[in-house]
C-alpha positions, 0 to 999 in steps of 0.5 A: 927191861933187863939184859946185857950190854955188849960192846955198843949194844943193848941185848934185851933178855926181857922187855922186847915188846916194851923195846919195840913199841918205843921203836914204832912210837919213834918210827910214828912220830918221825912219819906224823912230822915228815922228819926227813929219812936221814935225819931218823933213819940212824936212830931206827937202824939202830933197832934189829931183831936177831932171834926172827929174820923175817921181823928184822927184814920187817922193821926194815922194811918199815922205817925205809919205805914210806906209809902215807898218813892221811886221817885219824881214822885211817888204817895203818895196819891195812896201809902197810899190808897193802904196800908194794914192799910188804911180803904176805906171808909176814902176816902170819909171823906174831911178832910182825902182826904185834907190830901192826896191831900197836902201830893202829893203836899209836896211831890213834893215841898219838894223832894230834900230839904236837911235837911228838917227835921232839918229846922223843929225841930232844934234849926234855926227852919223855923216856928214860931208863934206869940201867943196871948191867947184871953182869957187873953184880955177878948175876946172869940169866938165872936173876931174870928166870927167877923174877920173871916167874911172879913178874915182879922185881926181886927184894934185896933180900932175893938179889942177896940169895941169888948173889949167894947162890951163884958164889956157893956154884962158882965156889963148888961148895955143894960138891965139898960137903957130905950129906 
């Protein structure tokens, strides 16, 4: 998951849809166990899509209202659209139809997994993160393009080449040369 911190928030430049699984992992794992609203709804909230309203009005949607789970079997992607809060045409938007198609498939994964809640949250949490600010290595945007093309990580030798290149622009030595 690549991008940027800013002021108290991660802004994903690549990863949302692995972000957002974790979201509806955690969201799951609170509705399976009947964890109290407020005891996950800070957590949760703390999620927003920016670059779609109608999937931020969604996942609120989703972690306010709540989805009853009576069996493995069981449909929760036809649960939610059958719900009273749930607007029709969130149907047609990718991202939320994404989101309700994974929700089914957590579903079935995580059923009987005991304690799912806690191995998300707790103290022996299952899910860590290895985090590097780009901005703090002098590289933006221009890192992600470039690895994201064959979708692999850059050597050392690629993230030199990229510091490189960004100290020949700040620097205007292309414009100082003669060809």
């Amino acid at each position: 998951i690549y991008g940027s911190k800013k002021e108290n928030s991660f802004l994903p430049l690549d990863g949302q849809q692995r972000l957002t699984t974790l979201f509806l992992l955690h969201w799951y794992a609170a509705i399976i166990e009947s964890i109290p609203q407020e005891e996950y709804m800070p957590l949760l909230k703390k999620f927003k899509y920016e670059t779609r309203i109608s999937s931020r009005e969604f996942c609120e949607s989703l972690i306010s209202n709540p989805v009853k789970i009576t069996n493995q079997d069981q449909s929760l992607q036809n649960e939610i659209i059958n719900s009273s809060w749930f607007f029709l045409f969130w149907k047609k938007d990718p991202t939320i139809d994404a989101m309700l198609r994974m929700i089914d498939s957590i579903h079935k994964l995580f059923y009987n997994t005991e304690s799912i809640w806690t191995k998300l949250t707790g103290n022996n949490c299952l899910i860590d993160f290895y985090h590097v600010n780009l901005e703090d290595i002098g590289l933006t945007d221009d890192l992600y393009i470039k690895m994201n093309a064959r979708g692999k990580l850059l050597s050392s030798f690629e993230n030199f080449k990229a510091i490189f290149e960004k100290h020949i622009n700040d620097n205007n030595w292309e414009n100082s040369t003669e060809h």
